[in-house]
N, C-alpha and C positions, 0 to 999 in steps of 0.2 A: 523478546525481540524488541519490545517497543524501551526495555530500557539500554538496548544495545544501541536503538538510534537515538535516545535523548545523551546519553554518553557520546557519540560521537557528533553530535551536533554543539555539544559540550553545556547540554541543560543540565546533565547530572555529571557535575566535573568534581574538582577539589575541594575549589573555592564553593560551591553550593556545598557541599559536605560539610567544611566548615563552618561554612555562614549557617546553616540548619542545628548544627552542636553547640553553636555559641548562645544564636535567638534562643531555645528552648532550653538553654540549661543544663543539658543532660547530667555533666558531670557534677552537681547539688543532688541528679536524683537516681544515679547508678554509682556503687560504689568499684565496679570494675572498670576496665579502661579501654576497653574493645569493640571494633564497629563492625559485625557480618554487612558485609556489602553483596550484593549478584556477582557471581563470575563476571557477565555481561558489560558493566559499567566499567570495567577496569580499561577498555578505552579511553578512557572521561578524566578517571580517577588516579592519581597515583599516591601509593599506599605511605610515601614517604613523606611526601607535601601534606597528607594528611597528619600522619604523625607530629609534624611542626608546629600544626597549625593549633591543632587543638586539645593536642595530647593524647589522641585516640590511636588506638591500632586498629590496622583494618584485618579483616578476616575475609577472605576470598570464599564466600560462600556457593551454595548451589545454583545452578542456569533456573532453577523454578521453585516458586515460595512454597509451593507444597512440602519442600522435600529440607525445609530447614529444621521442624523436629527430629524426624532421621539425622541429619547432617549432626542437630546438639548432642543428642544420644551417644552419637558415636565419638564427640569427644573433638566435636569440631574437624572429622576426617572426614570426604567426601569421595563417596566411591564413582568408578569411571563412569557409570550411566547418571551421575548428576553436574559431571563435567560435559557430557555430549548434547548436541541442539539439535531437534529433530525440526522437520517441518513435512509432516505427513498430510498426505490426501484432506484428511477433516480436518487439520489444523489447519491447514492453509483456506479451506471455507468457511470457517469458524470466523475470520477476518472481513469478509466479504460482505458481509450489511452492513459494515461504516463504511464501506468502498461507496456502497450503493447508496448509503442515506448522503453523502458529501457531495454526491453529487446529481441528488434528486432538485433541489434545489435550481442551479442555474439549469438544470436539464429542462422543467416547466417553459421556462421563458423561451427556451431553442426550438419545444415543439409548437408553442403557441405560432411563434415566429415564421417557420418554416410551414405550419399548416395553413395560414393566411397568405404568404408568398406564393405557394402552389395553386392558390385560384388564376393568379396573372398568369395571360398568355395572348395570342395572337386575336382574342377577341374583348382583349385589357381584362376583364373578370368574367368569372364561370365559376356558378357552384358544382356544375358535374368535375372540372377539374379541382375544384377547393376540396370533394369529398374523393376522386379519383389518387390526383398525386398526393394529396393531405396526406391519405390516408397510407402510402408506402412510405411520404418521408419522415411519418411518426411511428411505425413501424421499425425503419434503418436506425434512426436515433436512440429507439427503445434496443434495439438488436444491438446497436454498437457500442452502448452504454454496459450491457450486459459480456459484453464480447470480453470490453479491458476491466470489468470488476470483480467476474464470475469466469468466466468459460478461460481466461488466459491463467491466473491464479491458482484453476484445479488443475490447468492441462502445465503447468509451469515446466516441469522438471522433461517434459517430452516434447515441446515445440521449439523447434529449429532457432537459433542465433542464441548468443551471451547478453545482450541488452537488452530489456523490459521492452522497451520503444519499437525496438523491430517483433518482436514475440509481437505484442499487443496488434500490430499493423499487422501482421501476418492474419490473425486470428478472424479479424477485422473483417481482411479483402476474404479470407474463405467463407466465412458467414453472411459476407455481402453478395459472392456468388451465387450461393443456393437462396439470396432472397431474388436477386435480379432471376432468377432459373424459375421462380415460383413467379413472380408477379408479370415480368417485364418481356416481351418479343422480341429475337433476337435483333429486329429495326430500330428497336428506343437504344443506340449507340452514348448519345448525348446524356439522356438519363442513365443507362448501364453505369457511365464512367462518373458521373455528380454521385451514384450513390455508395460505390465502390471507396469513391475517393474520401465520401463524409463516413463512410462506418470505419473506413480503415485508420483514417487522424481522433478519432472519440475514442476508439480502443486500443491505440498507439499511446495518448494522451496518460488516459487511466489506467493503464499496464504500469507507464512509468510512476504512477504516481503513486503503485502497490510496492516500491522497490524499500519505502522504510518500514515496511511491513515484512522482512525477512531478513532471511540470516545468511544471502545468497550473496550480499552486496557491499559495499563500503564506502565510506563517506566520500572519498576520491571519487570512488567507480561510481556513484551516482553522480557529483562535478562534473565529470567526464563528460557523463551521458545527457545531461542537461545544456553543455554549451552548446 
């Protein structure tokens, strides 16, 4: 997957192909003239422009590098389960701690932020409110960060809408429900809707931002979804 979106981004294009057989040499130190590429890249890549370029032929290899000794055995034929992309349950979580380390980072700053803003209120500061609302708007942020990097990513393939953006805000406002349901009275209206509205843009955010992390999507259809 991830060389399906450097292909389509066009990090792994022709001219990279080329430029990489020329810098290195190859052809001083293989006496054949042939490049197994990933299935995947052949967005990126075209098999002829390479040709031109640097006298190599390309070889349409298998979707995963495990399976290129099989693929040489057989004589360079690829059988239909090394042509097919899966993105099952544990592969798709498999992905999901660089979601979360990418975005631990500015996440520090958000709770620092938000848990000092939570003291101000109608008597200018309060630590019983610095430790009261601190304490759920670093909870929502930890909930909502987890919403679009974890809980939207396993549930992908069964939550409602075609765009990441709305999936991840759906996930969001449901998770934000059953925190306002646990913490908040149904009177705190003004807080219901501030935290509703921060969990469901954090996991709207980072929903979209799993979209080159799959095989679900395409360079357009993320354009699209980003205007």
């Amino acid at each position: 997957v991830n060389i399906w979106c450097a292909a389509g981004k066009k990090n792994f294009s022709s001219e990279e192909v080329i430029h990489q057989v020329k810098t290195t040499g190859l052809e001083q130190v293989v006496s054949h003239r042939k490049l197994i590429l990933p299935q995947l890249s052949a967005t990126g890549v075209s098999a002829l422009q390479v040709k031109r370029g640097c006298g190599f032929e390309v070889v349409w290899g298998p979707i995963r590098a495990r399976e290129i000794k099989a693929f040489l055995s057989a004589g360079n034929k690829a059988e239909k389960s090394m042509r097919l992309v899966t993105f099952t349950f544990f592969e798709r979580l498999v992905l999901t701690p660089v979601e979360i380390t990418q975005a631990a980072k500015p996440l520090f700053g958000l709770l620092l932020f938000l848990f000092i803003m939570s003291g101000f209120g109608p008597s200018v500061f309060s630590l019983t409110g610095l430790w009261n609302r601190g304490l759920i708007a670093t909870v929502a942020v930890i909930l909502g960060v987890l919403s679009g990097t974890v809980l939207t990513p396993a549930l992908l393939p069964w939550v409602p809408f075609r765009t990441f953006s709305l999936k991840g805000a759906l996930t969001g406002f449901v998770l934000g429900l059953a925190l306002i349901g646990f913490f908040l009275s149904p009177q705190d209206i003004l807080s219901s809707l501030a935290l509703l509205l921060l969990m469901a843009t954090l996991s709207s955010y980072l929903a979209m931002n799993f979209t080159g992390c799959t095989p679900y999507t395409s360079p357009s259809g993320v354009k699209k979804e980003m205007r």
